[in-house]
LUMDRENMI-645125 format. One record per residue (C-alpha): x, y, z; chain; residue in three letters. Coordinates in nm, 3 decimals, decimal comma, padded with zeros to 5 digits. Last residue first. Layout:
LUMDRENMI-645125
+---------+---------+---------+-------+-----+
|      c1 |      c2 |      c3 | chain | res |
+---------+---------+---------+-------+-----+
|       X |       Y |       Z |     A | ALA |
...
+---------+---------+---------+-------+-----+
***
This chain:
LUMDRENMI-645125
+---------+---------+---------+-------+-----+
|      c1 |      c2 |      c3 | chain | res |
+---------+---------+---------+-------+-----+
|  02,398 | -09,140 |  03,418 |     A | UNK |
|  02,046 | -09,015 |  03,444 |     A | UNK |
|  02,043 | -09,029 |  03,833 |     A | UNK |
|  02,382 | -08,870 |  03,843 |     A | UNK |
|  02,222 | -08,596 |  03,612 |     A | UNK |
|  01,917 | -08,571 |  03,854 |     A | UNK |
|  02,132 | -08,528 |  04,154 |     A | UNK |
|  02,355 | -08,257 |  03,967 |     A | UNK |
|  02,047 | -08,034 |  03,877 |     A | UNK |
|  01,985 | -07,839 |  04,238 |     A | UNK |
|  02,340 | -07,791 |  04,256 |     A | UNK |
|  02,349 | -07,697 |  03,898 |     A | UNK |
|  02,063 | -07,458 |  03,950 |     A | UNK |
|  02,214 | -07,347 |  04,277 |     A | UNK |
|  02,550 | -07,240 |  04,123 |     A | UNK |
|  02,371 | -07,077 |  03,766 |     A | UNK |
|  02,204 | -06,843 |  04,055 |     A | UNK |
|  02,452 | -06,782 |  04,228 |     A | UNK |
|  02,640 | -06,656 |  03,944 |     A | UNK |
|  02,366 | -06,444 |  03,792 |     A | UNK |
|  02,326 | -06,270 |  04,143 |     A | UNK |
|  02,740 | -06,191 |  04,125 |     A | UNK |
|  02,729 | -06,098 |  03,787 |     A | UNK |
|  02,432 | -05,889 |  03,877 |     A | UNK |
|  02,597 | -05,733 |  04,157 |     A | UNK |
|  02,891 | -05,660 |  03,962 |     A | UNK |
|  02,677 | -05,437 |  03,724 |     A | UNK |
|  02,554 | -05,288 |  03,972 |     A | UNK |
|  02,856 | -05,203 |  04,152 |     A | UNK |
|  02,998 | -05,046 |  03,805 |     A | UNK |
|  02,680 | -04,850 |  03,759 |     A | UNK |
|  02,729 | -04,677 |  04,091 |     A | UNK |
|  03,139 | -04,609 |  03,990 |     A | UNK |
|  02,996 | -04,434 |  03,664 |     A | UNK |
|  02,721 | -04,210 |  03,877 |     A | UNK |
|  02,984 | -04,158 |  04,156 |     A | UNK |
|  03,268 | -04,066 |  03,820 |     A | UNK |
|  02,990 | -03,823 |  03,696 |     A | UNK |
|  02,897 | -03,681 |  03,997 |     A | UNK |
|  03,256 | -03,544 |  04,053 |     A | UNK |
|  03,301 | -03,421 |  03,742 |     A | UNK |
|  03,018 | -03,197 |  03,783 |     A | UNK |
|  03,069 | -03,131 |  04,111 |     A | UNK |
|  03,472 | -02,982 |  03,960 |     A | UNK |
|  03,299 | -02,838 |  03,636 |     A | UNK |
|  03,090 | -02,627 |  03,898 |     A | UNK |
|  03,386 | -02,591 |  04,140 |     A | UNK |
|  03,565 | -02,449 |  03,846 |     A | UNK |
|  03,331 | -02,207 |  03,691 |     A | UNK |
|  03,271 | -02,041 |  04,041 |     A | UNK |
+---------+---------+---------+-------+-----+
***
């Protein structure tokens, strides 16, 4: 009984860490795209200023 409770316990603990790891991707991977249509949306104006 001890066990399986350490085992759940455990158990939610590496879903809860493996959850904030996926989050934490996805908002590298939102931040990315976002920087990437800024400077898409910027490089006509820079060519303009150069």
């Amino acid at each position: 009984m001890h066990n399986g409770l350490w085992e759940a316990r455990y158990t939610s603990d590496i879903t809860q860490h493996n959850e904030q790891r996926a989050l934490t991707v996805t908002n590298i991977t939102s931040l990315v795209t976002a920087a990437a249509s800024v400077i898409t949306a910027l490089t006509p104006l820079i060519i303009k200023l150069m």
